[in-house]
C-alpha positions as CSV (number, residue, x, y, z in Angstrom):
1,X,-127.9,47.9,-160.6
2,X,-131.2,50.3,-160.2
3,X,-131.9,52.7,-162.7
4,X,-134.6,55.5,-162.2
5,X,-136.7,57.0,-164.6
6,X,-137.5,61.1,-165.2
7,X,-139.6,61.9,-167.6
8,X,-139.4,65.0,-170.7
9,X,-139.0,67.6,-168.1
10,X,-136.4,66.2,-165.9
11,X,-138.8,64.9,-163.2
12,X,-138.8,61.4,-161.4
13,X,-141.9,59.3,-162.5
14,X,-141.4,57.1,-159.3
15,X,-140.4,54.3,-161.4
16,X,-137.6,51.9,-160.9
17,X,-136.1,48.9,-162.2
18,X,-132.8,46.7,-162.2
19,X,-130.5,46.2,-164.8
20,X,-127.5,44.5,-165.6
21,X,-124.1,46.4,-164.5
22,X,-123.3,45.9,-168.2
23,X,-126.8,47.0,-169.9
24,X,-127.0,49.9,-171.3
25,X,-129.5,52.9,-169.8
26,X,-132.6,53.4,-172.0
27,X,-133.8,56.6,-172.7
28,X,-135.2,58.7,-169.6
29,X,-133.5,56.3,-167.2
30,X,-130.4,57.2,-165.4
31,X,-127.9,54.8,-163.0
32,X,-127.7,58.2,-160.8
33,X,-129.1,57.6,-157.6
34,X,-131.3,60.0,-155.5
35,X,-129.7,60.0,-152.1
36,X,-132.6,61.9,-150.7
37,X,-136.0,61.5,-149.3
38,X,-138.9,63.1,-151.3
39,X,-141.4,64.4,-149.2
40,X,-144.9,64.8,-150.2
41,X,-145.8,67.9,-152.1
42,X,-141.9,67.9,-153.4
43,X,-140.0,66.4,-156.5
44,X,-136.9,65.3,-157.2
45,X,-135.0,66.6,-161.0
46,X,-132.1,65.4,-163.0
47,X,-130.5,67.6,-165.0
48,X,-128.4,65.3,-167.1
49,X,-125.9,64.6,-163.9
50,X,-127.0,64.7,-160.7
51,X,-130.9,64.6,-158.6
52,X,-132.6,67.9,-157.0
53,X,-135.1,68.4,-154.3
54,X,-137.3,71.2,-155.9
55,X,-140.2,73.2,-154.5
56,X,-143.8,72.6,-155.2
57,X,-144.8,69.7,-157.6
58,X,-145.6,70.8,-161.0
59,X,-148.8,69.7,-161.9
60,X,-150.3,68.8,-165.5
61,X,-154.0,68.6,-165.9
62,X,-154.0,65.4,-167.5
63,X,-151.8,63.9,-164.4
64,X,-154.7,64.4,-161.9
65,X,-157.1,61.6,-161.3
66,X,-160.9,62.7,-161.7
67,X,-161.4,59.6,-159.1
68,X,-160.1,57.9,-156.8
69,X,-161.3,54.9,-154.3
70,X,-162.3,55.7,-150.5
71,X,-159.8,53.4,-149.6
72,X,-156.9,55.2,-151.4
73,X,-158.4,58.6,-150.3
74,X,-158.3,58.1,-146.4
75,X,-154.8,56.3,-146.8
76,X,-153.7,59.2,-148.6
77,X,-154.8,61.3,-146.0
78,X,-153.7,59.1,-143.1
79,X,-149.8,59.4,-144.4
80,X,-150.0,63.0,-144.6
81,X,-152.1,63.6,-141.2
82,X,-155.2,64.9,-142.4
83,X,-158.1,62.4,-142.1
84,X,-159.1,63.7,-138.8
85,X,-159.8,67.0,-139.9
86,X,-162.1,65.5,-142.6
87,X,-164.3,64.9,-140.2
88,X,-163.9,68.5,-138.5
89,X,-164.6,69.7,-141.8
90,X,-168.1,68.0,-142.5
91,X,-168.9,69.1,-138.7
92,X,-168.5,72.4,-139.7
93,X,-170.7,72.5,-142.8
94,X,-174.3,74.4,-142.3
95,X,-177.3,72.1,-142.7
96,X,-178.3,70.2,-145.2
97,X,-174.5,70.4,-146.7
98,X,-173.3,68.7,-143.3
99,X,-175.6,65.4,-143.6
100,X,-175.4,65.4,-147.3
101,X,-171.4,65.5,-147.2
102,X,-171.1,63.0,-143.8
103,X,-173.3,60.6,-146.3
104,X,-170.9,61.0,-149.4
105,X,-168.0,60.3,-146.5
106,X,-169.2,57.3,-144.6
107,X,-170.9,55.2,-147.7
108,X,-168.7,56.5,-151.1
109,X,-166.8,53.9,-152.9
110,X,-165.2,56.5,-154.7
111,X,-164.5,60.2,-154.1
112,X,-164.2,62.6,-157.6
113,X,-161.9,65.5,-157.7
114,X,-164.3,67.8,-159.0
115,X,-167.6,66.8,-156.6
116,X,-169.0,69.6,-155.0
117,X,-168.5,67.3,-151.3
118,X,-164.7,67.7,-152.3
119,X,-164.4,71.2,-152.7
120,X,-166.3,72.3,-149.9
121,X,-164.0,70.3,-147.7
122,X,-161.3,71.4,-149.6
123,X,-162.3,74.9,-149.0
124,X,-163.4,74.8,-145.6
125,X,-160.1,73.4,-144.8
126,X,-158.0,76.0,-146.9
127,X,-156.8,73.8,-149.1
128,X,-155.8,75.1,-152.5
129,X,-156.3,73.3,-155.7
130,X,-152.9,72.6,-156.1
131,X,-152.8,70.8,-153.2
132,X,-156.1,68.7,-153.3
133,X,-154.4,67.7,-157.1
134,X,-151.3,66.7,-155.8
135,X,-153.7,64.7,-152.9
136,X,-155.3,62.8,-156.1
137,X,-152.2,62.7,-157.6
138,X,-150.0,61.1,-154.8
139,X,-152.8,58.9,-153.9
140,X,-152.4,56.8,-156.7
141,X,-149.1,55.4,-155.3
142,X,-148.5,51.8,-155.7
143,X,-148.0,51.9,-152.0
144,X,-152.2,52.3,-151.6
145,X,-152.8,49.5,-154.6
């Protein structure tokens, strides 16, 4: 039997495991299943008996990666159909930002939330910080390991 886990405020972590039909639930894990896709941006609560789909992800400062790999980060964006506008977005950039940012994207190992080649893509492509933390965030989805 699968058991899923929520942490203090209700909300899925993402983590499941199996357990005996005769084992008892630990704290934070419920046998209720989610019976819905998440999509990205979205979260799914329990309120003590049953899973909702809420509205934008609540995010906690200390959840958002300060770095992540270039491998993760173009993954990341590859799911959610933005990694060709990165490159729109660079294009865009005036002189010396554009060569100094198409550097920091073709040779990074890593890219770092708060690195001024971040925001101005960020910004250039309307994105708010919200989102670009819940980019960081999602990206560190065993699915990109």
């Amino acid at each position: 039997m699968k058991i899923y886990n929520f942490d203090e405020l209700g909300i899925f972590t993402g983590k499941i495991k199996e357990i005996g039909d005769k084992d008892g639930c630990p704290k934070s894990w419920t046998r209720t299943q989610i019976d819905f896709e998440i999509p990205a941006g979205k979260f799914a609560q329990y309120d003590c008996s049953k899973w909702f789909l809420r509205g934008d992800y609540p995010v906690k400062p200390e959840q958002v990666p300060q770095k992540i790999s270039m491998r993760r980060a173009r993954l990341i964006l590859l799911d959610k159909g933005l990694l060709a506008s990165i490159q729109s977005a660079i294009d865009s950039l005036p002189e010396p930002d554009k060569t100094a940012a198409q550097i920091e994207w073709d040779y990074s190992a890593e890219v770092w939330r708060n690195k001024q080649f971040v925001l101005s893509i960020a910004q250039g492509l309307g994105w708010s910080d919200e989102f670009l933390d819940n980019l960081f965030i999602d990206a560190m989805d065993s699915k990109y390991d």
